[in-house]
C-alpha positions as CSV (number, residue, x, y, z in Angstrom):
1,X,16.2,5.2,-23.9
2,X,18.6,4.5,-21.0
3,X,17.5,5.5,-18.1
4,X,19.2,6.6,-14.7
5,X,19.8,3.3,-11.8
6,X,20.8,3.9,-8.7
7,X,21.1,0.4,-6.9
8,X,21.1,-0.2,-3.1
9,X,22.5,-3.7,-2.8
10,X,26.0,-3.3,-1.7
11,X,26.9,-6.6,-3.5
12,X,25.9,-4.9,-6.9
13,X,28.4,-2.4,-6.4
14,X,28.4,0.6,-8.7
15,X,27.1,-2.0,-11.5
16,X,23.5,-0.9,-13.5
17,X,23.3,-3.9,-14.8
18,X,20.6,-6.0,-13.3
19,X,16.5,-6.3,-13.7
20,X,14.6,-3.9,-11.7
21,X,10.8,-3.5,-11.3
22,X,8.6,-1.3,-9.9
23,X,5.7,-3.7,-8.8
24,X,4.1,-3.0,-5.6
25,X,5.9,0.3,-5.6
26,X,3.9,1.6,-8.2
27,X,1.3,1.2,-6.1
28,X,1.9,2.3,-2.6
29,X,4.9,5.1,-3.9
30,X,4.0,6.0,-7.3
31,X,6.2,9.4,-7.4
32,X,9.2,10.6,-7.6
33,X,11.4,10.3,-4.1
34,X,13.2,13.1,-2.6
35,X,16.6,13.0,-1.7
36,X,15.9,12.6,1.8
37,X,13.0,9.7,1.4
38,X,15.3,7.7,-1.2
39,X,17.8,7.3,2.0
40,X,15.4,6.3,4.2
41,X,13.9,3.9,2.0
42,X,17.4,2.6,0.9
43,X,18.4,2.6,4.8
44,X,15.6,1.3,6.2
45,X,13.1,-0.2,4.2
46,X,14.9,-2.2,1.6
47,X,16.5,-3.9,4.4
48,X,13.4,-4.7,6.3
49,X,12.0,-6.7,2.5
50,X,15.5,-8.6,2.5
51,X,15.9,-9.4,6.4
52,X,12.6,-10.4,6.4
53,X,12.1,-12.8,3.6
54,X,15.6,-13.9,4.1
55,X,14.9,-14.9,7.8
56,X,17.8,-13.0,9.1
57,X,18.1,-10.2,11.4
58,X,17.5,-7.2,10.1
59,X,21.0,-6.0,11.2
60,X,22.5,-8.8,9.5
61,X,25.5,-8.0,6.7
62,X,23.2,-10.3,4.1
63,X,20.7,-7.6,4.3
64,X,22.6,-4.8,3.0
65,X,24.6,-7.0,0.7
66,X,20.8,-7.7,-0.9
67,X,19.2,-4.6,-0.5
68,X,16.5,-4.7,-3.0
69,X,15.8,-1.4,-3.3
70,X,16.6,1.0,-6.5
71,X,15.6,4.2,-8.0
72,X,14.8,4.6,-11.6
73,X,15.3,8.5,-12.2
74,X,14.0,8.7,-8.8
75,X,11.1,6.3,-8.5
76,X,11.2,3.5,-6.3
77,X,11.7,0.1,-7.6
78,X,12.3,-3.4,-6.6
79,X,16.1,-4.6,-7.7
80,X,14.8,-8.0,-8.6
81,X,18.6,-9.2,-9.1
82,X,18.9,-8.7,-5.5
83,X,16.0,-10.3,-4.3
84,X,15.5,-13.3,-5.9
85,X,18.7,-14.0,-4.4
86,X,16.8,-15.0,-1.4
87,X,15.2,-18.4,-1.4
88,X,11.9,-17.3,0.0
89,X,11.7,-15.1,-3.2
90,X,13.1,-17.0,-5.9
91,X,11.0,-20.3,-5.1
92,X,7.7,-18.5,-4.4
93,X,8.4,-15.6,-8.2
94,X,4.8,-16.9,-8.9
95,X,3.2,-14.7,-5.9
96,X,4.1,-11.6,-7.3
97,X,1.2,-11.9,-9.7
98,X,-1.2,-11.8,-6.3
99,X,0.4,-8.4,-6.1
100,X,0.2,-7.3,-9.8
101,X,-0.6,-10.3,-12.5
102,X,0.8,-8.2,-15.5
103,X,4.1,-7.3,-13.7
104,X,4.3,-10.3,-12.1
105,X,3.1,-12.8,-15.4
106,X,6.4,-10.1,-17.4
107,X,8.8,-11.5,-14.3
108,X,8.0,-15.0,-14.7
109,X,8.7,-14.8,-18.4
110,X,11.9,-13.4,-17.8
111,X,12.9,-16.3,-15.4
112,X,11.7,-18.5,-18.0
113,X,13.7,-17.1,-20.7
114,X,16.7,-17.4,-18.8
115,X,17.1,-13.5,-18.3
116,X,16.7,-13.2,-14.5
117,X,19.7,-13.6,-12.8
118,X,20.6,-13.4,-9.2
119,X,23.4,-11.3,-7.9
120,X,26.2,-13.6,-7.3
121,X,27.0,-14.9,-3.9
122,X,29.9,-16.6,-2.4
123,X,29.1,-20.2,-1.1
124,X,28.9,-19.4,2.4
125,X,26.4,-16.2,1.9
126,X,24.3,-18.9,-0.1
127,X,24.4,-21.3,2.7
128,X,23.2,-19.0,5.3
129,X,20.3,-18.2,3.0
130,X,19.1,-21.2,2.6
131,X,19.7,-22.6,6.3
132,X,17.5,-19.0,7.3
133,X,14.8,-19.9,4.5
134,X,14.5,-23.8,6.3
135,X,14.5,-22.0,9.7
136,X,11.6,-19.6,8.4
137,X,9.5,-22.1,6.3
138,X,9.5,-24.6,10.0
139,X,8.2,-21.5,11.7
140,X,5.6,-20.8,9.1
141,X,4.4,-24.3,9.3
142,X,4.3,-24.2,12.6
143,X,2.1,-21.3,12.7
144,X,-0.1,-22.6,10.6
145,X,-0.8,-25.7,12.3
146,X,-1.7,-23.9,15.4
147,X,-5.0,-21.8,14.2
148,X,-4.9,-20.1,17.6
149,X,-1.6,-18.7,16.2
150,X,-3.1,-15.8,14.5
151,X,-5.5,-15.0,17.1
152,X,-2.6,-14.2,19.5
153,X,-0.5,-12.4,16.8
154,X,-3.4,-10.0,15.7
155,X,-3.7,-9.2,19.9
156,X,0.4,-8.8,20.2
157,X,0.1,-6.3,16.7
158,X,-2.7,-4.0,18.4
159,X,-0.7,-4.1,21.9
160,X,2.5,-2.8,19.9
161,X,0.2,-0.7,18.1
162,X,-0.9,1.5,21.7
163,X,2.8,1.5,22.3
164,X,4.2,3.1,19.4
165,X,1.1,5.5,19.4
166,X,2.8,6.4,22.7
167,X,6.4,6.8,21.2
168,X,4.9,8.9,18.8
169,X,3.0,11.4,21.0
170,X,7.0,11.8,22.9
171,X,7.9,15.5,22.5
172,X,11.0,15.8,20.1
173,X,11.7,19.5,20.6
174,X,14.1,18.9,23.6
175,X,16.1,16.1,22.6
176,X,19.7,16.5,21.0
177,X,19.8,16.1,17.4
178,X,22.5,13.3,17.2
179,X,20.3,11.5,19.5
180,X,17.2,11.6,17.6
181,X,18.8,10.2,15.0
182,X,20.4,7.7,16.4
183,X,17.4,7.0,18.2
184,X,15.8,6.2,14.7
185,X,18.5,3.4,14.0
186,X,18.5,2.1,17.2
187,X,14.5,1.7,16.8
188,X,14.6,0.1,13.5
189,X,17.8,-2.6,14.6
190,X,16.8,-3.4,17.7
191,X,13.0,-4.1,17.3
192,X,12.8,-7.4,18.9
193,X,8.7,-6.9,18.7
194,X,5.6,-9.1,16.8
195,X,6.3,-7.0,13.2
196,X,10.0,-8.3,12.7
197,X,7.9,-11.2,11.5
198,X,5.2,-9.3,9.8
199,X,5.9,-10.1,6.1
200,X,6.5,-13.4,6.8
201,X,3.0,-13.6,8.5
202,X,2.0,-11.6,4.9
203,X,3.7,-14.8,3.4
204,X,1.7,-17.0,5.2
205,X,-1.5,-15.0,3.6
206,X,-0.1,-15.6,0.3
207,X,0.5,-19.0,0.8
208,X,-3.2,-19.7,1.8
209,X,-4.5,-17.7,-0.6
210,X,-2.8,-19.5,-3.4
211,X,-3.7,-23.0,-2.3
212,X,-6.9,-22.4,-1.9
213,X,-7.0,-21.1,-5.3
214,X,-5.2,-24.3,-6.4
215,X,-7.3,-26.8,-4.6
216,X,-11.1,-25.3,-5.6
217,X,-10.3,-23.6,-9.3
218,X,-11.7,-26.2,-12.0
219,X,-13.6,-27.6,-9.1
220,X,-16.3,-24.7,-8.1
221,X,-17.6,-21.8,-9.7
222,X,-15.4,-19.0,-9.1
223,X,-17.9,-16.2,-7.8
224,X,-18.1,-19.0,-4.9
225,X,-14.2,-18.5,-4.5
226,X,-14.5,-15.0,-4.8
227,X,-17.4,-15.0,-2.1
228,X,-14.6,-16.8,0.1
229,X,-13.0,-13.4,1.2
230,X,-15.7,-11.0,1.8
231,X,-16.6,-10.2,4.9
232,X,-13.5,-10.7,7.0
233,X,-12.7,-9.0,10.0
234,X,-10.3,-7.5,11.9
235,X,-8.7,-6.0,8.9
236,X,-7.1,-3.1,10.2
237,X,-7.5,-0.4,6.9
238,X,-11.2,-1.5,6.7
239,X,-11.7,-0.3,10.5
240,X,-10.6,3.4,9.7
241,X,-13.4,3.6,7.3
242,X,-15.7,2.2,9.8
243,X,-14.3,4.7,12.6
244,X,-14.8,7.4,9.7
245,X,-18.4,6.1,9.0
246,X,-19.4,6.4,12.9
247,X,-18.3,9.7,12.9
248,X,-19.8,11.0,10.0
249,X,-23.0,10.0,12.0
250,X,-22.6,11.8,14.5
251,X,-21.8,14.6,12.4
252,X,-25.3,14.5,10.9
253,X,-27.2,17.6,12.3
254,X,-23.8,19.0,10.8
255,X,-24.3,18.1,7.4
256,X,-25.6,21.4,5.8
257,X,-22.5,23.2,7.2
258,X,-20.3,20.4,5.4
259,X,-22.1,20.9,2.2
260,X,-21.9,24.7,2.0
261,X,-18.1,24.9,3.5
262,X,-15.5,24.8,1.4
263,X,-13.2,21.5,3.1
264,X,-10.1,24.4,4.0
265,X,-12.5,26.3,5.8
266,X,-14.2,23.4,7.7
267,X,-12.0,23.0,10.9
268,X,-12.7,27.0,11.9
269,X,-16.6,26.9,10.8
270,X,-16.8,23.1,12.5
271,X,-15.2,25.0,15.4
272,X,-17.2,28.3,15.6
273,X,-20.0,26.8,17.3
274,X,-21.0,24.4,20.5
275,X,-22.2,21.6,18.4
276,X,-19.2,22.0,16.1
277,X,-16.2,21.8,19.1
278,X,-18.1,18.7,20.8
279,X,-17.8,16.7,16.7
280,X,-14.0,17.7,16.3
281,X,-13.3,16.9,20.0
282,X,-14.3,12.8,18.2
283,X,-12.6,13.7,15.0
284,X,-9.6,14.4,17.1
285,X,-9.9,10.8,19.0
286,X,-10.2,9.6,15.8
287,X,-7.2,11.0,14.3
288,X,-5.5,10.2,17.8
289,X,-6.0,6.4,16.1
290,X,-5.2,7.0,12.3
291,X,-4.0,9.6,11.9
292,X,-0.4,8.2,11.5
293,X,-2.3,7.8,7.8
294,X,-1.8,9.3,4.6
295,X,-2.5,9.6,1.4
296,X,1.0,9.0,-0.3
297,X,1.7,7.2,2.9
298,X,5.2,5.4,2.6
299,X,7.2,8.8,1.6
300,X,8.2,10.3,4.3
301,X,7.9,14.0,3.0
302,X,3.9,13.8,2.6
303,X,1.9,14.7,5.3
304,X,0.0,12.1,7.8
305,X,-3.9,12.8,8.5
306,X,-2.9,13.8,11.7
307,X,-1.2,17.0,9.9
308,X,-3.2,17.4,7.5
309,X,-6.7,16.2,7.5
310,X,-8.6,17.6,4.5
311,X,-8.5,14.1,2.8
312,X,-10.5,12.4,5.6
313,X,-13.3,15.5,5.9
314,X,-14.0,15.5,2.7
315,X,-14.7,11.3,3.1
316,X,-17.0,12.6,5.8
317,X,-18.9,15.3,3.4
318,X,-19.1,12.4,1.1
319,X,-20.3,9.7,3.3
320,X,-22.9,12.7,4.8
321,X,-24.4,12.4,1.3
322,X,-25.1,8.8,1.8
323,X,-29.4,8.2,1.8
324,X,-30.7,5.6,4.3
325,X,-31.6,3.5,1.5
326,X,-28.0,2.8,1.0
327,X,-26.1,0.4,3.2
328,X,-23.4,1.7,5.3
329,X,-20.3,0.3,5.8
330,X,-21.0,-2.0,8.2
331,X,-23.7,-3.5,6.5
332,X,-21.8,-3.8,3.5
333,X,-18.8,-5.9,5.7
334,X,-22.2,-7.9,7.5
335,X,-23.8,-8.5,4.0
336,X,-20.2,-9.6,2.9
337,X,-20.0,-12.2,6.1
338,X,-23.0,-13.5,4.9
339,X,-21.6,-14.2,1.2
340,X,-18.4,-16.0,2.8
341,X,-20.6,-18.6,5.4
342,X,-23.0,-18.9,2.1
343,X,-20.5,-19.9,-0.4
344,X,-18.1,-22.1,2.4
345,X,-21.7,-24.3,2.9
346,X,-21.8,-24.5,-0.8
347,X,-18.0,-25.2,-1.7
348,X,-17.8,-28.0,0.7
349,X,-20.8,-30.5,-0.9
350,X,-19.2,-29.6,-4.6
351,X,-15.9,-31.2,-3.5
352,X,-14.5,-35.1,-3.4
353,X,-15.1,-36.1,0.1
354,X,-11.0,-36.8,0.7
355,X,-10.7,-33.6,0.1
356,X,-13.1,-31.3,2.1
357,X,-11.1,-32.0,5.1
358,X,-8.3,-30.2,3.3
359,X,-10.8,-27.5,2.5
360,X,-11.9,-27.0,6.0
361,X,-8.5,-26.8,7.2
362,X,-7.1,-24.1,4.2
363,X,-10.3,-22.3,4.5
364,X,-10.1,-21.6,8.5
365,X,-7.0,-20.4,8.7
366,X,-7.3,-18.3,5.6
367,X,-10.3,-16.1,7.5
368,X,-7.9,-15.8,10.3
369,X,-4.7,-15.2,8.8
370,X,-6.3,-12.6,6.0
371,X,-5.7,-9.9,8.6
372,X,-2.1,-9.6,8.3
373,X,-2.0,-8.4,4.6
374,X,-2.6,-5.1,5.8
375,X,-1.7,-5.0,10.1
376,X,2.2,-4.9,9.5
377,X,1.9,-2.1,7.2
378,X,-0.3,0.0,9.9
379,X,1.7,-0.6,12.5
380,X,4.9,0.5,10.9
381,X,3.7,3.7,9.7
382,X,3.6,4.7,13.3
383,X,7.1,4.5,13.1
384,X,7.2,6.5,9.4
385,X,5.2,9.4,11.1
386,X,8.1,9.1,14.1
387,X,10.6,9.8,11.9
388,X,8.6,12.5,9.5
389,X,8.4,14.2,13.2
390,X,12.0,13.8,14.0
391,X,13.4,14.9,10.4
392,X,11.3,18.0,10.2
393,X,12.5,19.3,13.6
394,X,15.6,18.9,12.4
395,X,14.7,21.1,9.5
396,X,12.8,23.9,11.7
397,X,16.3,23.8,13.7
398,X,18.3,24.3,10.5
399,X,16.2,26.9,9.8
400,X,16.7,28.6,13.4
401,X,20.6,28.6,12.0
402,X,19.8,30.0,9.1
403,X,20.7,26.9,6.8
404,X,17.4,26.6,5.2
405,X,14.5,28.4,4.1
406,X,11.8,26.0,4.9
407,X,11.3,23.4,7.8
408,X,10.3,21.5,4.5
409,X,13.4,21.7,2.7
410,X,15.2,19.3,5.0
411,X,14.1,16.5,2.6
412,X,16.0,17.6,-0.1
413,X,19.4,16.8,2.3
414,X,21.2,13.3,2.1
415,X,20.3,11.6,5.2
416,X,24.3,11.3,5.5
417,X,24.2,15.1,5.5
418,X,21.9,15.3,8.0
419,X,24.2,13.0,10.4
420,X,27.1,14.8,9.8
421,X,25.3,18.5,10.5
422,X,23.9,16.7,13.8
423,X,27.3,15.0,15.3
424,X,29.7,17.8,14.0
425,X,27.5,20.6,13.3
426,X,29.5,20.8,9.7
427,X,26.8,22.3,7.1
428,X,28.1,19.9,3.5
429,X,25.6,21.0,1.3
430,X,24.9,24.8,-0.3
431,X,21.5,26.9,-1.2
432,X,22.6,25.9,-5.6
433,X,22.9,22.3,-4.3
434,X,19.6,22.1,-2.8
435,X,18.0,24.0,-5.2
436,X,20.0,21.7,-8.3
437,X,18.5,18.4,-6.3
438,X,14.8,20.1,-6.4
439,X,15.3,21.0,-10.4
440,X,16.6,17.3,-11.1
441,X,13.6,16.1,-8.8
442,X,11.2,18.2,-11.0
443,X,12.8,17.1,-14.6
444,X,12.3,13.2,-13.4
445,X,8.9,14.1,-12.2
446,X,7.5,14.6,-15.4
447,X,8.8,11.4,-16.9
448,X,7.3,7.7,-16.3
449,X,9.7,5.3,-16.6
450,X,8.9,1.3,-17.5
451,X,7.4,-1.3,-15.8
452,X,10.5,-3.3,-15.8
453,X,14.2,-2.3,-17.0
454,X,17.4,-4.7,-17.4
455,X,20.6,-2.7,-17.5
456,X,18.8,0.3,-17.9
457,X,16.6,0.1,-20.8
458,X,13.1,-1.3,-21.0
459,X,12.7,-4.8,-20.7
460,X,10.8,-6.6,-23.8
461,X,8.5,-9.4,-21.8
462,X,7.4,-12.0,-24.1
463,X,4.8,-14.5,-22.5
464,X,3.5,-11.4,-19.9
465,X,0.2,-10.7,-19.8
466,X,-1.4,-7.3,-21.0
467,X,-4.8,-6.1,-21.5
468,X,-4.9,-3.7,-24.0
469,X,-7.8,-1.5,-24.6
470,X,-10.2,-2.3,-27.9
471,X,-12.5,0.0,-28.8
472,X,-15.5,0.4,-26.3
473,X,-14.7,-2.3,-23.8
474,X,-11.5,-2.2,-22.0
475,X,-10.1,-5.6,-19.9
476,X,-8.6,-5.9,-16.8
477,X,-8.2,-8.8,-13.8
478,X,-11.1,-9.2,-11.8
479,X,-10.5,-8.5,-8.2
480,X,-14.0,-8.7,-6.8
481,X,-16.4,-9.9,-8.8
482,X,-20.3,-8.0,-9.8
483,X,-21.5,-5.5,-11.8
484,X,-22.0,-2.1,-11.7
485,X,-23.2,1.0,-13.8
486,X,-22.6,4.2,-12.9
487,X,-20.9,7.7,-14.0
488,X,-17.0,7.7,-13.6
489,X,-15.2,9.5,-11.5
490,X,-11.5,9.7,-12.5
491,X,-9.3,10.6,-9.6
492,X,-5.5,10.7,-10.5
493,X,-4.3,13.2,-7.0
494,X,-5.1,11.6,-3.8
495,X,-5.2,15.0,-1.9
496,X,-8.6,15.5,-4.1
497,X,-11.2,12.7,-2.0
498,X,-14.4,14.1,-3.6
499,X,-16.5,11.4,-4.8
500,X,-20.5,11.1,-5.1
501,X,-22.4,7.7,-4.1
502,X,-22.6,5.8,-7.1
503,X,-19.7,6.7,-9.1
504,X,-17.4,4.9,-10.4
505,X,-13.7,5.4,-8.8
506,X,-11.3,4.8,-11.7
507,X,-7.4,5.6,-10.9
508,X,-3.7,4.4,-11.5
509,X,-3.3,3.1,-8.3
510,X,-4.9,2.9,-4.7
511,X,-2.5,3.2,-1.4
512,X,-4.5,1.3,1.5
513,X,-4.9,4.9,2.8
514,X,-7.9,5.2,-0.2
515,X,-9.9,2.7,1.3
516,X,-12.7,5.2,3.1
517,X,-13.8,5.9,-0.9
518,X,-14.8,2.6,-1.1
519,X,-17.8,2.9,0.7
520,X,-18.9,5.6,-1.1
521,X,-17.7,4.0,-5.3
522,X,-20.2,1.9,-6.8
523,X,-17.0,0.2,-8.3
524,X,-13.0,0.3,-8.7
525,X,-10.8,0.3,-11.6
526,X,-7.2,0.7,-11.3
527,X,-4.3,0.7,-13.6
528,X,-2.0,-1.3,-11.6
529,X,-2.6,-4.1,-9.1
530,X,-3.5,-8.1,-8.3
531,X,-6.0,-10.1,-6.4
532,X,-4.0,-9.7,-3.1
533,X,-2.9,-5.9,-4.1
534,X,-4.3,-3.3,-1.2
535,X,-7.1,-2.4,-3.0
536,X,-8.4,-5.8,-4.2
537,X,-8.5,-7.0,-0.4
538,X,-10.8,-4.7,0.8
539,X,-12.9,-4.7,-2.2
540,X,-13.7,-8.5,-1.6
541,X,-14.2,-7.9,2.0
542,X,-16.9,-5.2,1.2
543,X,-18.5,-6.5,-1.9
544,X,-17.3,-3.7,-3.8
545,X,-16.8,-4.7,-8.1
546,X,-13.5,-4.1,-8.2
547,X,-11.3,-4.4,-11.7
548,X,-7.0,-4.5,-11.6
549,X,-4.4,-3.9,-14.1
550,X,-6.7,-2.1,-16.7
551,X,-3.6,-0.4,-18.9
552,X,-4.4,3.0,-19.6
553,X,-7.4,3.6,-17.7
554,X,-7.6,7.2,-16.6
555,X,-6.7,8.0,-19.8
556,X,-9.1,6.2,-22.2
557,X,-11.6,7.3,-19.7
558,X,-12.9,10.8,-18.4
559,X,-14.8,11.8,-15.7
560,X,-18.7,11.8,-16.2
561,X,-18.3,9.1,-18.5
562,X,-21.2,6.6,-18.0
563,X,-19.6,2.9,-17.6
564,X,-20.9,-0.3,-17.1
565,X,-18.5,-2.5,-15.0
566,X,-18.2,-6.7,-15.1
567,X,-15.8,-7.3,-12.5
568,X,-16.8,-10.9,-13.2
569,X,-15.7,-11.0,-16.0
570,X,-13.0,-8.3,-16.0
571,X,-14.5,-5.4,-18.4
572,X,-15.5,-2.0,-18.3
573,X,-17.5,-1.1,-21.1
574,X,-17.7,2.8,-22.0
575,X,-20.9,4.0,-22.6
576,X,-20.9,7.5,-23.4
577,X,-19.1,10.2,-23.7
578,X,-18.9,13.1,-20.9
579,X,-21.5,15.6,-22.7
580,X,-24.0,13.2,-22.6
581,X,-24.0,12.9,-19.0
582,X,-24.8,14.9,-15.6
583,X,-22.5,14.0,-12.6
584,X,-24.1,15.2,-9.4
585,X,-20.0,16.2,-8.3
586,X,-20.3,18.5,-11.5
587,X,-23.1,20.4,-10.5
């Protein structure tokens, strides 16, 4: 089948040919995009990946000319043409299996085999790159030899944090509509602030990660290496789920009416009565801080938390049914701290003496620097949420005019529609257009296109790595290592956060956004993911058993299947079938 390209990089031109992927992104924006979300994606996103690991500005020609993002009928993808046209992509391919190891083990072959080709670039445009990527790589190094470096960054992100939860609380309802928009672009070019070097501080994570990997692997057992990143702190998805966990506390003498209200009708019941106003006034503080959150976070046209907060009660209801036999959250992250300071006292005896020093020195900086696979992301969401605000008041006013039906239906415009309407007032789209763009959205919506395409079609990967499932057991990567046995709990729409202590989460992907169901899962098993995917980071931080990358998992498996989980070894083992079992969420 050939299926439908649209590429970003100006430097491709109108030309489908090239290799496109959807690792990461079908992870963190498994769906189809709207029109409206794939222009702010292509227009501000894609150049953020390419300014950033080229080392340029983000304004900077280069990073259009190597946008890297694409659409396959729809779906985001990575053009992989594009970006391994940057040095700091091309000779670091091998990280993308941190982020997915099937995807990423399928990409390697196709570099191998010759098949993955950059976009072509005239001799100055390579020059530039590589002088940027020298630039980049002396900063990195010397972040890294100053371990107070991190300490200082993590302080600047949660400053510039409190400011753009300012910016965001800024009425929009009185400012011109040319101006909001250009206020947009003016916000994303101009940022001279600590995250125009977020993903090269994510870099910097990789880098640690991997050579610590290198240095101990062979050397040490590898629970002790896996025992390495639990516990960490300051990791800035983890926190929501402890802010959650406080509150459901709190929210204790309140945990009948949670378990007899339907999670709609919670907000009026929680509000009905003294007790009730005094809780949401703290759930309100807490969405204050997150809830610039969601559960399909990175599109644009989902609601945040702070709109709609039905995900994050029903955590609450679920953590309510926690026993005080069962460790909270933060004993889990405090047993987990234990774990790491256990296994670094063991590591260090089991090495040659020339090298612990190097151990010492990759193992510091790794605790410090972990952090930063996750702060960038939060921080720029607070700017997402700012422009979710700014786009629909731009809808509610088209609706006003009587262009639209819906505040909503601004997302199925063109961005460059929405300029034009703004500085001209011209309307240049109709109700069949709009309603032609929602049909095609729909159609695509229903398909799932490959992992990886080249010109179009499905890319055959020799040399990747697949786990295919064979009979009873099914294989995946471990991500956090243990074992677990428990009932599963198969959760394929994020909007739907019901889970029971002791289940088993099992799902395609996780957004960071799913990490308050952690707490609650007596494992995780994903379709899609690496060791340093969202999902897996957290999962070693808490101790959770945690499996990646297990191909057809919510479909070989049902929920109130009993499974037994080796996350040590990378299995899930199916152990009955659903009639055979009683899950308490069933009841």
């Amino acid at each position: 089948m050939h299926w439908p390209v649209e590429r970003t990089a100006t430097r491709a031109g109108n030309d489908a040919h090239g290799v496109l992927t959807d690792l990461n992104f079908g992870e963190v924006f498994p769906f189809v995009a709207k029109p409206l979300a794939k222009d702010y994606l292509a227009r501000y996103v894609g150049p953020l990946l390419a300014s950033q690991f080229a080392g340029l500005p983000r304004a900077h020609p280069l990073a259009r000319e190597l946008n890297p993002m694409a659409f396959v009928a729809g779906r985001p993808y990575i053009d992989l043409s594009a970006y391994i046209a940057l040095p700091g992509i091309a000779r670091h391919l091998d990280s993308m299996q941190s982020a997915d190891r099937t995807k990423g083990a399928a990409v390697l072959a196709l570099a191998k085999a010759g098949r993955l080709a950059p976009l072509p670039l005239p001799f100055r445009s390579r020059i530039i790159l590589n002088v940027a990527y020298a630039s980049y790589s002396l900063r990195s190094a010397g972040w890294l030899l100053r371990q107070e470096t991190p300490v200082k960054l993590l302080q600047a992100y949660r400053h510039h944090t409190d400011t753009w939860r300012t910016l965001v609380r800024q009425p929009v309802g009185d400012v011109a509509s040319a101006t909001l928009l250009r206020d947009l672009d003016e916000g994303f070019y101009a940022a001279e602030d600590v995250t125009r070097d977020a993903l090269r501080h994510l870099s910097v994570t990789f880098f640690l990660h991997a050579a610590l990997q290198r240095l101990l692997t062979d050397r040490v057992p590898g629970a002790l290496i896996h025992d390495l990143s639990q516990g960490i702190l300051n990791n800035f998805t983890t926190e929501v789920s402890l802010d959650l966990w406080q509150l459901s506390g709190e929210g204790r003498p309140l945990a009948a009416l949670f378990a007899e209200t339907p999670v709609d009708q919670l907000p009026v019941r929680l509000q009905s009565t003294e007790e009730g106003r005094i809780w949401w006034r703290r759930f309100e503080e807490v969405l204050d801080l997150h809830g610039h959150r969601g559960e399909v976070e990175l599109d644009i046209t989902a609601p945040r938390w702070r709109e709609a907060p039905r995900f994050l009660l029903q955590t609450i209801g679920n953590y309510l049914r926690h026993t005080d036999d069962q460790p909270s959250p933060a004993e889990m992250l405090r047993n987990g701290i234990g774990r790491r300071t256990a296994a670094e006292r063991a590591i260090r005896p089991m090495l040659p003496l020339p090298l612990r020093p190097l151990f010492d020195w990759l193992y510091r900086r790794y605790v410090v620097w972990m952090p930063f696979r996750e702060a960038g992301k939060y921080t720029w969401l607070l700017g997402l949420e700012r422009s979710r605000r700014v786009y629909r008041e731009l809808g509610r006013r088209l609706v006003a005019e009587g262009q639209l039906g819906t505040t909503d239906e601004v997302f199925w415009l063109r961005l460059d529609e929405l300029w034009e309407w703004a500085e001209s007032g011209r309307i240049g789209w109709s109700a069949l257009v709009l309603k032609q763009r929602e049909d095609q959205w729909a159609a695509w919506s229903s398909l799932r296109p490959p992992a990886i395409l080249i010109a179009g079609h499905e890319a055959e990967t020799a040399g990747s790595v697949s786990f295919s499932p064979q009979g009873s057991i099914l294989r995946g990567t471990p991500a956090s290592s243990g074992e677990a046995e428990g009932v599963a709990r198969v959760m394929t729409d994020p909007h739907d956060a019901t889970l029971c202590k002791g289940e088993i989460l099992v799902t395609r992907y996780t957004d960071p956004a799913w990490t308050p169901l952690f707490f609650t899962a007596a494992a995780l098993i994903t379709e899609v993911g690496g060791v340093l995917s969202h999902g897996a980071v957290v999962a070693r931080e808490i101790g959770l058993p945690a499996i990646v990358g297990v191909a057809e998992a919510t479909r070989r498996i049902r929920s109130g299947q009993r499974l037994r989980v080796n996350a040590t070894e990378g299995t899930v083992e199916l152990l009955s079938d659903f009639e055979n079992v009683r899950s308490p969420w069933t009841e």
